[in-house]
KOLPANU-160411 format. One record per residue (C-alpha): x, y negated, z. Coordinates in pm, whole numbers. Example, Ala and Ser with C-alpha at 12.3 -4.5 7.8 and 13.67 -1.06 7.14 Angstrom:
BEGIN
+--------+--------+--------+
:   east :  north :     up :
+--------+--------+--------+
:   1230 :    450 :    780 :
:   1367 :    106 :    714 :
+--------+--------+--------+
***
This chain:
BEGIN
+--------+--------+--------+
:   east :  north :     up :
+--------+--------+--------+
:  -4026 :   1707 :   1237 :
:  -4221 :   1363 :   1261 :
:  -4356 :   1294 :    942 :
:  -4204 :    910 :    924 :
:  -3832 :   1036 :    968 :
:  -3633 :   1152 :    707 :
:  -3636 :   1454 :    546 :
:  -3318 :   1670 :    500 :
:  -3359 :   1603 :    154 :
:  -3350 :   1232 :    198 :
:  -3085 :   1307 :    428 :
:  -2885 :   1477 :    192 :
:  -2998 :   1242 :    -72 :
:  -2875 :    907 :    148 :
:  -2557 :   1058 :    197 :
:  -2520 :   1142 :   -199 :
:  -2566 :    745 :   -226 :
:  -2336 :    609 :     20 :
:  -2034 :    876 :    -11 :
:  -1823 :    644 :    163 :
:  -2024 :    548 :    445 :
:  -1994 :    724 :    748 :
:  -2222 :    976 :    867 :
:  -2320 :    844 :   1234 :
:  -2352 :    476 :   1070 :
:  -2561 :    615 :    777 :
:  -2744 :    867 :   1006 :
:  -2842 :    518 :   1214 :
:  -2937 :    368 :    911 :
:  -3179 :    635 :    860 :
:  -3341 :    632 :   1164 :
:  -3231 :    974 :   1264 :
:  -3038 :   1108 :   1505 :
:  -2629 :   1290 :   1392 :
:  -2797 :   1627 :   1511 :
:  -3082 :   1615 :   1248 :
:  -2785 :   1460 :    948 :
:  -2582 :   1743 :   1036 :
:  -2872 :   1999 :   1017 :
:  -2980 :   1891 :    732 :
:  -2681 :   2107 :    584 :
:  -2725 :   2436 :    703 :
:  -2686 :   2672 :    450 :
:  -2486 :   2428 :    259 :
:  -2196 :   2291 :    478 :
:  -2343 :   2365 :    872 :
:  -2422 :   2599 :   1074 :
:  -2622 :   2654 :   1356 :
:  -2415 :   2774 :   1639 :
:  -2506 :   2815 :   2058 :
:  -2367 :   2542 :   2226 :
:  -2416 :   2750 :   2565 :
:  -2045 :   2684 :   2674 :
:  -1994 :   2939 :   2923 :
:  -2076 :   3236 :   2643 :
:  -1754 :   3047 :   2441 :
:  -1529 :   2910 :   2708 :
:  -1310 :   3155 :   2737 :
:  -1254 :   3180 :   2321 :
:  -1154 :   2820 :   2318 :
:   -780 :   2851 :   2387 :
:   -802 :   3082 :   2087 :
:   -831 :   2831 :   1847 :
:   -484 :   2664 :   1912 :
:   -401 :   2318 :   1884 :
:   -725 :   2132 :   1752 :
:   -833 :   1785 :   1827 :
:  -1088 :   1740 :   2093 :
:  -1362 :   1419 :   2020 :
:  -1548 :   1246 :   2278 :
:  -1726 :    890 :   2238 :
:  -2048 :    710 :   2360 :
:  -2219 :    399 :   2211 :
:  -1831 :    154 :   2216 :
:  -1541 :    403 :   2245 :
:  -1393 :    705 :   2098 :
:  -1108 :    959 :   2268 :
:   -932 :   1195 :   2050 :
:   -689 :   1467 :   2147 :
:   -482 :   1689 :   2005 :
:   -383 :   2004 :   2190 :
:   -487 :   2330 :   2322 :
:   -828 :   2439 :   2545 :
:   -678 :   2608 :   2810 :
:   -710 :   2601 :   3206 :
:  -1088 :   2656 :   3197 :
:  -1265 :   2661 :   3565 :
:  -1644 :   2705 :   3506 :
:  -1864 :   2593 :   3793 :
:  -2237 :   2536 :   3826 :
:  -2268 :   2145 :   3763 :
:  -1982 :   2088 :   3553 :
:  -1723 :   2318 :   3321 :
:  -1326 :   2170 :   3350 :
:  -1042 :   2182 :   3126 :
:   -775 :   2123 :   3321 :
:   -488 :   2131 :   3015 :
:   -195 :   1896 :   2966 :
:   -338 :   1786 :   2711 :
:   -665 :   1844 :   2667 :
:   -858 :   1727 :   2993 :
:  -1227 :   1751 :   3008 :
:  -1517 :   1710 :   3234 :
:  -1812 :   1935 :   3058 :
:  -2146 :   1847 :   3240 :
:  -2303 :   2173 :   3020 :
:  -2667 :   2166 :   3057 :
:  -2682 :   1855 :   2859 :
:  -2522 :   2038 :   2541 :
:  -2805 :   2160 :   2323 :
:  -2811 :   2170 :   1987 :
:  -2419 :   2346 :   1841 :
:  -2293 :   2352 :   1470 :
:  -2022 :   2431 :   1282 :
:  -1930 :   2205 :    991 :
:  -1715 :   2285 :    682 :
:  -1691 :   1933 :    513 :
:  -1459 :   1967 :    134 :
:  -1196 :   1678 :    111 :
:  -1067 :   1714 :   -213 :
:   -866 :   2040 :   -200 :
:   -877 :   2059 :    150 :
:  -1207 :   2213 :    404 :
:  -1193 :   2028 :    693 :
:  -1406 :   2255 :    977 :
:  -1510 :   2141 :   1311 :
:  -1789 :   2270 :   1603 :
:  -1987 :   1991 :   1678 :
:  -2221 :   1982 :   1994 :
:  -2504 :   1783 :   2093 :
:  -2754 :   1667 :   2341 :
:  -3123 :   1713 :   2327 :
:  -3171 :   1403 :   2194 :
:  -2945 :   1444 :   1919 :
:  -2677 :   1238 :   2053 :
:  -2338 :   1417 :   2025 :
:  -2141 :   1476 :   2362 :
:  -1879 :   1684 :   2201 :
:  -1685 :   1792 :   1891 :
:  -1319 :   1998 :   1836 :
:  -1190 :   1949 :   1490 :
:   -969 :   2218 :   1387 :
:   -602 :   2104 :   1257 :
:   -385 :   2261 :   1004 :
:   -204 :   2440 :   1315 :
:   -590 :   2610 :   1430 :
:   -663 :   2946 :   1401 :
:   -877 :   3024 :   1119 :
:   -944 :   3348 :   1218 :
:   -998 :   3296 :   1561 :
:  -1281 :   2988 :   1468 :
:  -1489 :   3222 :   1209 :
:  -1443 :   3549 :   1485 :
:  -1625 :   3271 :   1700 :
:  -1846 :   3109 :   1446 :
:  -1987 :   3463 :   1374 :
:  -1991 :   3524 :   1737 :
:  -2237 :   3193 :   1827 :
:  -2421 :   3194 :   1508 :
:  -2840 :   3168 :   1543 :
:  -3073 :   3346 :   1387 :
:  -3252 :   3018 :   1344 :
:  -3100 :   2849 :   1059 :
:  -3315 :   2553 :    964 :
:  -3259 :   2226 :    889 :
:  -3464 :   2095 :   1130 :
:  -3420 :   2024 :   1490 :
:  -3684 :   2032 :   1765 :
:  -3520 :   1663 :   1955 :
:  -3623 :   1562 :   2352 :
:  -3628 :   1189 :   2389 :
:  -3428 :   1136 :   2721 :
:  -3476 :    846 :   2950 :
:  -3247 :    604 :   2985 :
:  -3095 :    537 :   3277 :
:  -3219 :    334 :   3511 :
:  -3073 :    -18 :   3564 :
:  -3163 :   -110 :   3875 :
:  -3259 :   -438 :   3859 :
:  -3358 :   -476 :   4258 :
:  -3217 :   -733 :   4510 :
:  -2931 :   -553 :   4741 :
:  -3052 :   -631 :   5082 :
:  -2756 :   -721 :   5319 :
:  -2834 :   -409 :   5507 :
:  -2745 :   -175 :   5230 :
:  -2442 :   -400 :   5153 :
:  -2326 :   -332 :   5511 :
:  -2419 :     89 :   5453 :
:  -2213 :     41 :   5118 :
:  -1919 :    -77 :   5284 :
:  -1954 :    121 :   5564 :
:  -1923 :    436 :   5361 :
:  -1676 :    303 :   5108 :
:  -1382 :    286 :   5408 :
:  -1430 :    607 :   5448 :
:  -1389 :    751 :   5117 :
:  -1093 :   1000 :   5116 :
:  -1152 :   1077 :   4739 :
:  -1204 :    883 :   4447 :
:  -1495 :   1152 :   4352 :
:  -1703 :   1094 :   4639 :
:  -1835 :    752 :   4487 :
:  -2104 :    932 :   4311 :
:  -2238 :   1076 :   4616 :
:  -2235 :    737 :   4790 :
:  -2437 :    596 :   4485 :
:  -2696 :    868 :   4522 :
:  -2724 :    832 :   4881 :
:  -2827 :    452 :   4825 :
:  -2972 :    454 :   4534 :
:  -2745 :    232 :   4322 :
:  -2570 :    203 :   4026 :
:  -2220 :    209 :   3972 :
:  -2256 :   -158 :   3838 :
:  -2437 :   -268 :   4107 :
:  -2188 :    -91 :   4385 :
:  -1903 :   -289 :   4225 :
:  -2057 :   -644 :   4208 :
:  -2202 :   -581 :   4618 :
:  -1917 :   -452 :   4723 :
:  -1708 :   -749 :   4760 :
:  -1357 :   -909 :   4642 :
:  -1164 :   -746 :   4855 :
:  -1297 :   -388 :   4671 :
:  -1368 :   -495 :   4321 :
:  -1314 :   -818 :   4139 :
:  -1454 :   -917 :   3789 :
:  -1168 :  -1005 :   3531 :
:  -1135 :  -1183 :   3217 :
:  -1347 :   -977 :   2916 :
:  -1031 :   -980 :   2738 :
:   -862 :   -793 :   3012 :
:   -886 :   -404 :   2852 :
:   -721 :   -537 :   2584 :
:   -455 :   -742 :   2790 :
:   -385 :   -439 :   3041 :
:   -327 :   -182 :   2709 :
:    -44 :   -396 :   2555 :
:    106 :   -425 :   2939 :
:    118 :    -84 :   2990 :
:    209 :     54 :   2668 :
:    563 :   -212 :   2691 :
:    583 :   -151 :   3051 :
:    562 :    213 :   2941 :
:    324 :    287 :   3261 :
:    180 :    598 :   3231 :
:   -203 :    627 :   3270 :
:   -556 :    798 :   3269 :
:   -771 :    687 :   3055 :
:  -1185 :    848 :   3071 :
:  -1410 :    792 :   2802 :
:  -1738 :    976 :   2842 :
:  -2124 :    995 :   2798 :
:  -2393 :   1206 :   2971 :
:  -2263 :   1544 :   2857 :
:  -1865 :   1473 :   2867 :
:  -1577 :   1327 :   2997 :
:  -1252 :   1304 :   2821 :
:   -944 :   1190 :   3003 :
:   -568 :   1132 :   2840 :
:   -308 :   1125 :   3091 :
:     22 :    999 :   3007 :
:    185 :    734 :   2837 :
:     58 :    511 :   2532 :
:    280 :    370 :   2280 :
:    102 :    232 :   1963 :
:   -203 :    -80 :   2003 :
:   -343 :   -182 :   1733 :
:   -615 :   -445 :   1736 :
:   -832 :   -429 :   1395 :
:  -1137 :   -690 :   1401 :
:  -1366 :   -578 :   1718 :
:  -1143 :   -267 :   1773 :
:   -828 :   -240 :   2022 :
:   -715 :     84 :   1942 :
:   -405 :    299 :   2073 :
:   -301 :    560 :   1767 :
:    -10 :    784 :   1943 :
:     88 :   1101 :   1812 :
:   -160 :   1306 :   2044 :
:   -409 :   1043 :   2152 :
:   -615 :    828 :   1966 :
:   -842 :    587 :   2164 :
:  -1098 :    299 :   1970 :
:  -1262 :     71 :   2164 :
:  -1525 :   -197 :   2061 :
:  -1400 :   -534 :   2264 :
:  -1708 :   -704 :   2145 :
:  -1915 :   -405 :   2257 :
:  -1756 :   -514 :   2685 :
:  -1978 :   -764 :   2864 :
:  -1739 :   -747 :   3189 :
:  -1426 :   -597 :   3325 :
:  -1342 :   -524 :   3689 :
:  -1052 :   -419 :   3890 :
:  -1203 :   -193 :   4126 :
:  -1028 :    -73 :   4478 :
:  -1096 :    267 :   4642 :
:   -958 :    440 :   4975 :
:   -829 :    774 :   4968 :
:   -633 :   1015 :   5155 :
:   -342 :    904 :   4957 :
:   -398 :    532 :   5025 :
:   -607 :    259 :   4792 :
:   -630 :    349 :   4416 :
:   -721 :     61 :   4181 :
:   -912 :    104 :   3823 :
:   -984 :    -95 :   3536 :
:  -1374 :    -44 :   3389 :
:  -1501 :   -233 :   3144 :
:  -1928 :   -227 :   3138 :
:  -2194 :   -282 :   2849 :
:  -2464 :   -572 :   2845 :
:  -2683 :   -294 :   2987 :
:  -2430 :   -226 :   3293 :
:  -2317 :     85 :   3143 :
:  -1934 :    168 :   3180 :
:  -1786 :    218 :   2838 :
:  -1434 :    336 :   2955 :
:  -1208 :    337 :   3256 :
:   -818 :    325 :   3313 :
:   -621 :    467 :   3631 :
:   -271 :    459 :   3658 :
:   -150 :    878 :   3636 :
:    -22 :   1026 :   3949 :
:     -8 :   1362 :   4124 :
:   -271 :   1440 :   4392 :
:   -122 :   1401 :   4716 :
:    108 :   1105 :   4547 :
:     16 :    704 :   4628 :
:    -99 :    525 :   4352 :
:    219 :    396 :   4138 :
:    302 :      8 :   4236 :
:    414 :    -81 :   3852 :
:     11 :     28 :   3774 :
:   -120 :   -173 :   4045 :
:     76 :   -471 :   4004 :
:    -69 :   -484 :   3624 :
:   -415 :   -417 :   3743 :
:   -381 :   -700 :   4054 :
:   -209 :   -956 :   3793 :
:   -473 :   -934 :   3523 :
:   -652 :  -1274 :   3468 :
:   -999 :  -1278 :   3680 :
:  -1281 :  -1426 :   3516 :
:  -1314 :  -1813 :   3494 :
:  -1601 :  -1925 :   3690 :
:  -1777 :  -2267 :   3581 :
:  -1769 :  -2443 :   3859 :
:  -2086 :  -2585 :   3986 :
+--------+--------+--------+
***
């Protein structure tokens, strides 16, 4: 461990001082990353666990109905249901379930624990995975429903021989913001190969192919493709749909998963920065003040055009992203697009 960071005493020390405070907040407060806070209790509360998914994929559905956690730097998605409908492939593991719906992109999961935290009467347990960095991509919180004895099978199952509280962390490069003029040439290529798209999921590969961003594709593209709303738009588009009762997809992610609800939303609350949707099976937090810009974003497919709503970062980042649900094969649903096409764009000064 670098000498300057904080020990797992201090760690453990911090956290006796601030019992309220939570751990990621505190864990930034100490300069260290939520892999190192939560190894800093093994032997005590953690333990270290593989977080090779493919040796554990297949013991997930075991478990029950637990609540799956995924969040990056301005949003959290939380789920409550069952790990079933796993399809493991080379780049990426799926979880195709009802309700829980993930995109796993596995060689970013490094470091794997799991935490037995005491709550008065009550042990609340929970396998927690992170990146190499210490950043955590993914957690599943067991519920009073869970199988206990199907988590400790598994606990003893992935437990390490190496039980320190330590971790060896990999500083990761950011990604790249491309901060290049877009010649009128690759504008051309980009629309060239975005009328062609038959699937929403063969954007990436156009972005590789040029060398973009996802930010940059979407302010090149043109009006006709993507448009930039009002900031406030997320916000304005979740209290449409929820009394509209439009069902949707919502993706929340960060470099080693993607969660996605599908469905209906019910319940917005806005607290201070957050707009938050607190349903009986999905829980979604957003930081507003965390979104620089919104766009409505137009794509061909097969099926005909399908619109989104993603909100980006100051650093061009996308911190979430809203469909409208359908069924493969189905057009996208008019009462989604006619929200989408009716939010208010952004208010240009004029020159």
């Amino acid at each position: 461990m670098n000498a300057d960071r904080a020990t797992p005493q201090a760690i453990r020390q911090a956290r006796t001082d601030n019992p309220t405070m939570r751990e990621r907040d505190l864990a930034q407060q100490l300069g260290v990353s939520e892999a190192e806070f939560v190894a800093a209790y093994c032997g005590i509360s953690s333990t270290r666990i593989s977080a090779r998914i493919e040796e554990f994929l297949m013991d997930l559905e075991g478990l029950g109905e637990v609540m799956a956690l995924t969040r990056n730097e301005s949003a959290v998605h939380e789920k409550i249901g069952v790990y079933d409908k796993p399809i493991a492939g080379k780049a990426a593991v799926l979880l195709l379930g009802e309700q829980i719906d993930l995109r796993i992109f596995h060689k970013q999961w490094v470091h794997g624990f799991a935490v037995e935290k005491t709550d008065g009467e009550t042990i609340r347990r929970s396998l927690q995975f992170f990146d190499a960095a210490g950043e955590a991509v993914h957690k599943i919180h067991l519920r009073p429903a869970s199988n206990l004895e199907a988590y400790e099978a598994l606990v003893a199952k992935l437990r390490l021989a190496d039980q320190s509280q330590e971790v060896e962390l990999q500083a990761l490069p950011k990604t790249e913001v491309k901060t290049r003029e877009i010649a009128e040439s690759d504008v051309e290529n980009l629309r060239a190969r975005w009328n062609q798209m038959k699937d929403v999921h063969e954007f990436v590969g156009i972005l590789r192919a040029l060398e973009l961003t996802r930010h940059q594709a979407i302010q090149a593209i043109g009006e006709d493709y993507a448009w930039q709303l009002d900031t406030g738009s997320a916000t304005t588009m979740l209290e449409q749909v929820a009394e509209a009762k439009v069902p949707i997809m919502c993706f929340i992610g960060n470099r080693g998963c993607i969660q996605i609800h599908g469905g209906p939303i019910e319940n917005i609350k806005l607290m201070g920065p957050w707009a938050n949707i607190l349903d009986e099976t999905f829980h979604m937090h957003l930081r507003t003040d965390h979104i620089a810009e919104v766009w409505a974003v137009r794509r061909p497919t097969k099926d005909g055009p399908l619109t989104s709503v993603e909100a980006y970062d100051a650093d061009g980042e996308m911190i979430i992203q809203f469909f409208g649900k359908r069924v493969e094969g189905n057009a996208e649903r008019e009462d989604w697009r006619n929200i989408a096409e009716q939010l208010p764009r952004l208010m240009r000064n004029a020159a």
